[in-house]
ZAMARGU-4260 file (C-alpha; in steps of 0.2 Angstrom, whole numbers, plus 5000, padded with zeros to 4 digits):
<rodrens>
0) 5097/5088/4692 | 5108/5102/4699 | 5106/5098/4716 | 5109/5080/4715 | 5126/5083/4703
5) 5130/5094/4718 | 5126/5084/4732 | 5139/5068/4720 | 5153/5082/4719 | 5151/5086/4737
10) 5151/5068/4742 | 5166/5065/4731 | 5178/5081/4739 | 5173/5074/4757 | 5180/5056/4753
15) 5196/5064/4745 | 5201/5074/4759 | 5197/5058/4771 | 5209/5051/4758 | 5222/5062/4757
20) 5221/5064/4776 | 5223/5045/4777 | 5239/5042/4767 | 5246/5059/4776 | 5247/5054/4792
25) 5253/5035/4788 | 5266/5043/4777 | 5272/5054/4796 | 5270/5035/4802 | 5259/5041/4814
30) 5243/5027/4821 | 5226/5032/4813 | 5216/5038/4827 | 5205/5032/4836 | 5189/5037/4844
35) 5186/5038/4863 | 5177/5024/4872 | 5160/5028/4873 | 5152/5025/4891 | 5135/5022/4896
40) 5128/5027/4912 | 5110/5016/4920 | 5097/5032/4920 | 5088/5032/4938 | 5077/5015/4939
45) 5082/5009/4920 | 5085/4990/4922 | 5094/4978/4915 | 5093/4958/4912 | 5107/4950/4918
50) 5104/4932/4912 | 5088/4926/4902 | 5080/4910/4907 | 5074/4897/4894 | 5062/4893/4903
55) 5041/4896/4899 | 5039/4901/4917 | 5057/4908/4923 | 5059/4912/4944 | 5065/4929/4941
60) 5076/4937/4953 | 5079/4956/4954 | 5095/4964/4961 | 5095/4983/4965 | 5106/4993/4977
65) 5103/5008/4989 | 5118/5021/4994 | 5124/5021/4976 | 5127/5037/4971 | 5123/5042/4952
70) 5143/5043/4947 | 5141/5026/4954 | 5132/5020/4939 | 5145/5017/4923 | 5138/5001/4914
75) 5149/4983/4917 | 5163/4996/4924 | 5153/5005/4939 | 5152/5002/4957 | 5136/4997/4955
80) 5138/4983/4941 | 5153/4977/4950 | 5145/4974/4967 | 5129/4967/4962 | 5138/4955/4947
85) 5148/4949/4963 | 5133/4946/4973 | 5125/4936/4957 | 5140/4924/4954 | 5140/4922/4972
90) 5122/4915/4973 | 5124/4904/4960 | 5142/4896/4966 | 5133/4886/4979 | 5122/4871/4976
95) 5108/4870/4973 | 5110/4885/4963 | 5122/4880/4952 | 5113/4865/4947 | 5098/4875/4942
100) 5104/4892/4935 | 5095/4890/4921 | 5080/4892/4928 | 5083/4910/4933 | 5079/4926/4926
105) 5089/4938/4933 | 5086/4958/4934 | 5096/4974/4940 | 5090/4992/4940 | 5096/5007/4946
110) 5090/5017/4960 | 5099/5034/4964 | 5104/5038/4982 | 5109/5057/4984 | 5123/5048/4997
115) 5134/5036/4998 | 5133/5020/5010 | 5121/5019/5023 | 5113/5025/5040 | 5119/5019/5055
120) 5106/5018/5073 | 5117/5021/5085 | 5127/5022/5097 | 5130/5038/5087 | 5116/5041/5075
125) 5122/5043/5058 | 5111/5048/5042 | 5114/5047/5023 | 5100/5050/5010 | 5097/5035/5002
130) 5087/5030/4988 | 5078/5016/5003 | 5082/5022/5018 | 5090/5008/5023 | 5098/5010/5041
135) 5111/4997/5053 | 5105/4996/5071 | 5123/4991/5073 | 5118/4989/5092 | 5103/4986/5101
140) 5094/4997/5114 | 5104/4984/5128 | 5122/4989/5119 | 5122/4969/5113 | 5129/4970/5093
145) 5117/4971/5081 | 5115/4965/5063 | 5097/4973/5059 | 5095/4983/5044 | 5079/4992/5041
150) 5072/4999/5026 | 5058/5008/5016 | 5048/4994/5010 | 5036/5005/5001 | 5052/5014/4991
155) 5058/4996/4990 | 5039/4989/4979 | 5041/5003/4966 | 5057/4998/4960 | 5051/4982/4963
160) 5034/4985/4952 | 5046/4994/4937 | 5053/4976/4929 | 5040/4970/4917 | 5028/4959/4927
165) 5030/4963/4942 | 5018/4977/4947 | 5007/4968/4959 | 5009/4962/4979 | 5006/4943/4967
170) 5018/4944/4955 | 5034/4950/4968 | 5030/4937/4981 | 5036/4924/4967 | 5050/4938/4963
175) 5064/4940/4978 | 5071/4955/4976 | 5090/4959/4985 | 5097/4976/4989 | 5113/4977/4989
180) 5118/4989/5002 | 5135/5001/4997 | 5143/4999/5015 | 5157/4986/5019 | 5150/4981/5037
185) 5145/4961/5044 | 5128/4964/5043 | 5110/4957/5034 | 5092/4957/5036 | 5078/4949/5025
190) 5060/4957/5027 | 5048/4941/5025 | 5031/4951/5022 | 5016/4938/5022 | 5000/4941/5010
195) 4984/4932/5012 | 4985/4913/5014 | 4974/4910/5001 | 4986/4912/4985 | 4986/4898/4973
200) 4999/4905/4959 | 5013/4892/4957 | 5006/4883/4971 | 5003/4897/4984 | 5018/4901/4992
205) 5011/4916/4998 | 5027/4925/5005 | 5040/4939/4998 | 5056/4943/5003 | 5067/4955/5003
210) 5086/4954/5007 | 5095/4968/5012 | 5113/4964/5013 | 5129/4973/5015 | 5146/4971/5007
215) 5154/4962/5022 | 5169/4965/5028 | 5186/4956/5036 | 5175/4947/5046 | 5161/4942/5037
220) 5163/4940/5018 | 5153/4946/5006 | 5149/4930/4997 | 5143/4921/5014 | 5131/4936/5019
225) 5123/4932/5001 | 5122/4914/5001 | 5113/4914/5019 | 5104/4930/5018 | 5097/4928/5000
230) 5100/4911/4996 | 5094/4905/5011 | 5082/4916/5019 | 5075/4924/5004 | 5072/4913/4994
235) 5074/4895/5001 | 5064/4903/5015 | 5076/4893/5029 | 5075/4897/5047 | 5094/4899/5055
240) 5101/4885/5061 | 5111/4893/5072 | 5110/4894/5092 | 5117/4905/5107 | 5116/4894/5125
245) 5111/4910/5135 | 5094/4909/5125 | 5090/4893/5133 | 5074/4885/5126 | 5063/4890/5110
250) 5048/4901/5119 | 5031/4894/5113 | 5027/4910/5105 | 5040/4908/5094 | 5036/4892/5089
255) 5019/4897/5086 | 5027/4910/5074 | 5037/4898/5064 | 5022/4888/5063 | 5011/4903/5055
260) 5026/4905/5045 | 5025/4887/5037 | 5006/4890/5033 | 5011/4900/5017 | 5007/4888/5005
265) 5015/4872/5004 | 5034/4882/5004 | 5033/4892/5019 | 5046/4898/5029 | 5057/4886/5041
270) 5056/4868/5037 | 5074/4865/5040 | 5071/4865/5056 | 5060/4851/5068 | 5052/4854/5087
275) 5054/4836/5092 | 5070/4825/5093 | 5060/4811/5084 | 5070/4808/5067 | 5054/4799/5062
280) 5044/4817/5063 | 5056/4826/5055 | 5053/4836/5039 | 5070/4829/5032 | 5066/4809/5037
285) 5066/4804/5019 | 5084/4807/5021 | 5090/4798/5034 | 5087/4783/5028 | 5099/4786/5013
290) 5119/4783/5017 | 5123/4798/5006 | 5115/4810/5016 | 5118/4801/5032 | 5138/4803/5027
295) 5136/4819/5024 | 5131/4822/5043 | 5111/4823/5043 | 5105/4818/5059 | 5095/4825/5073
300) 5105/4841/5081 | 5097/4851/5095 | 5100/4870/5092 | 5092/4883/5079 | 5082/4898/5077
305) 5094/4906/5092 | 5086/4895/5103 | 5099/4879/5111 | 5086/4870/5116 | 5067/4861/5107
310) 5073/4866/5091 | 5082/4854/5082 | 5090/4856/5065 | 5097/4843/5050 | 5116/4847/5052
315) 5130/4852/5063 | 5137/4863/5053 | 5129/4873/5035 | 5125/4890/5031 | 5112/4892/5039
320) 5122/4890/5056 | 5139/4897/5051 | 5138/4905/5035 | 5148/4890/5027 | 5147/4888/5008
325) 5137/4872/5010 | 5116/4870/5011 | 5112/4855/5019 | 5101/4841/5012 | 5085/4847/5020
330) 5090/4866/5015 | 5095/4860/4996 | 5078/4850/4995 | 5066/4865/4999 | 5077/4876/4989
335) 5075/4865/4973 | 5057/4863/4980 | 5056/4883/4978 | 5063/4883/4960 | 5055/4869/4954
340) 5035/4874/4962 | 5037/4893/4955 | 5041/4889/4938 | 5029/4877/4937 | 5039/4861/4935
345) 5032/4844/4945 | 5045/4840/4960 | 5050/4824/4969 | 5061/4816/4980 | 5068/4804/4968
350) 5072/4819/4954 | 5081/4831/4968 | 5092/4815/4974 | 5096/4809/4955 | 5101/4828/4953
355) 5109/4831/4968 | 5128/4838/4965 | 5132/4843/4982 | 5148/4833/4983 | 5157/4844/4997
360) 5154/4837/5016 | 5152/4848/5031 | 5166/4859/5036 | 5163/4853/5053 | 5154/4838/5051
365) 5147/4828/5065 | 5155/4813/5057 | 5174/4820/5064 | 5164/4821/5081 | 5155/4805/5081
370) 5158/4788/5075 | 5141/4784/5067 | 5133/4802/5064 | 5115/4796/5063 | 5099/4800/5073
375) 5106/4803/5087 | 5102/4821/5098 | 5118/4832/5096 | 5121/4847/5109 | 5127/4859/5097
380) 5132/4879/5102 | 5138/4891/5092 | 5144/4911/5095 | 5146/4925/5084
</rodrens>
């Protein structure tokens, strides 16, 4: 009894001298005082879920970054927030993503590099310890300018295998997973790492990606590297559409390579692009026979992969080619195709066109080159 009474009275003396501490300083008509900001700081490989699907099955999506030093790592306020909340918003500002947001699940965890920004190949060879060892060739062993970027993919799966699910080769090849490089250069590279062709989960789709991608710079932006380097290549799995003329014609050992490629399960890699001027051949003949997508400048163009001549590709102009915030319809259909297949959801043609919101044209259409942009073979050549 004499320890509680005590314990009251004790109580009671705290909360007068709050009191009396109170009225003291509002009577000086000082402000009461408030208490610093609390920050939190991402612990080394602590993730966190940037949007929640509703979905039974999401497609998750994880985000990490390498050359980010652990001051780097201030929640919603860090370097490391900021430019992989950027790179997010910019995925999803482009159709088809926008449309189907919803079916995402989106990650980012931390990964410590004891240096800031990354390693450069030549012509100087330039190190910085980074959490994946990512390194720009910047130029090749001929001099020519180089946008490679090389990492360590091992490093890479254990960060990969730390968000909940994802611990096997299986569960990441439905996963993409983007580094966000700290460097502002015009650069990008997605690793495409096949697995056995025999995969059945969500349909087989049997290949995983990974996209390293920079920050950009005056030349290229940001936003553009990750709308064609992730959203494109890392998860729509698209070929580039874009072509130099001294390349001359598509060697048949590259062909062959694409056509391995497509093998992956009924999603694999480069079915935006064609290796016969027939539109009837095509993978994107569905759509030519629909005025929308003829409008919007699908045809037969000759030029993609590097290569200005066998290739052909749907488009002048699109993402794939020149970075442009615009997929094309063959690119929008096997990125809803990718969405749809991995969450589980039956897809069709009829329910991609009745959802189809791309309403923006080609920058460059072929429709301000030619009268009647149709099936007909377009020369097109393109130089960065």
């Amino acid at each position: 009894m004499f320890s509680d009474v005590l314990f009251k009275n004790t109580i009671r003396t705290a909360l007068l001298a709050v009191l009396m501490l109170s009225c003291s300083d509002s009577s000086d008509g000082g402000e009461e005082p408030v208490e610093p900001p609390q920050t939190s700081v991402y612990a080394d490989n602590e993730y966190a879920v940037y949007q929640q699907s509703t979905k039974p099955n999401p497609f998750v999506l994880v985000f990490t970054g390498d050359g980010y030093t652990e001051d780097m790592f201030v929640k919603e306020t860090g370097k490391f927030d900021r430019d992989l909340d950027k790179a997010i918003e910019y995925l999803f500002g482009i159709e088809p993503y926008k449309t189907y947001r919803d079916y995402f699940t989106v990650y980012k965890i931390a990964a410590y590099s004891n240096e800031a920004g990354v390693s450069v190949k030549r012509p100087v060879r330039r190190y910085k310890d980074t959490r994946f060892k990512c390194i720009w060739e910047n130029l090749d062993e001929s001099g020519v300018t180089s946008t490679l970027i090389e990492g360590d993919m091992d490093a890479v799966k254990e960060v990969w295998a730390k968000i909940p699910g994802l611990a096997t080769d299986a569960a990441q090849t439905y996963a993409p997973i983007c580094v966000i490089i700290n460097e502002e250069i015009r650069a990008g590279t997605v690793e495409v790492l096949p697995k056995d062709l025999t995969g059945t989960h969500y349909g087989g789709l049997g290949l995983k990606t990974v996209s390293m991608i920079p920050l950009g710079n005056a030349r290229q932006s940001f936003e553009s590297l990750i709308q064609h380097e992730l959203g494109g290549h890392g998860i729509g799995m698209l070929a580039d559409e874009y072509a130099f003329s001294a390349m001359g014609t598509i060697p048949e050992a590259v062909k062959g390579k694409l056509q391995e490629l497509r093998g992956y399960g009924p999603l694999g890699f480069g079915w935006n692009l064609a290796f016969s001027a027939s539109p009837e051949s095509s993978p994107w003949a569905q759509f030519l026979a629909v005025q929308k997508y003829l409008d919007q400048g699908t045809g037969m163009y000759e030029g993609g992969m590097n290569y200005a001549k066998g290739v052909w590709r749907p488009s002048w102009d699109s993402c794939m080619k020149n970075n442009k915030p615009y997929f094309n319809a063959q690119s929008r259909w096997l990125i809803y195709k990718r969405i749809k297949t991995t969450v589980g959801e039956a897809y069709s043609l009829a329910d991609f066109m009745a959802n189809d919101n791309e309403t923006q044209y080609e920058l460059e259409s072929s429709s301000s080159r030619h009268a009647a942009p149709s099936w007909q073979e377009v020369s097109g050549h393109v130089s960065f």
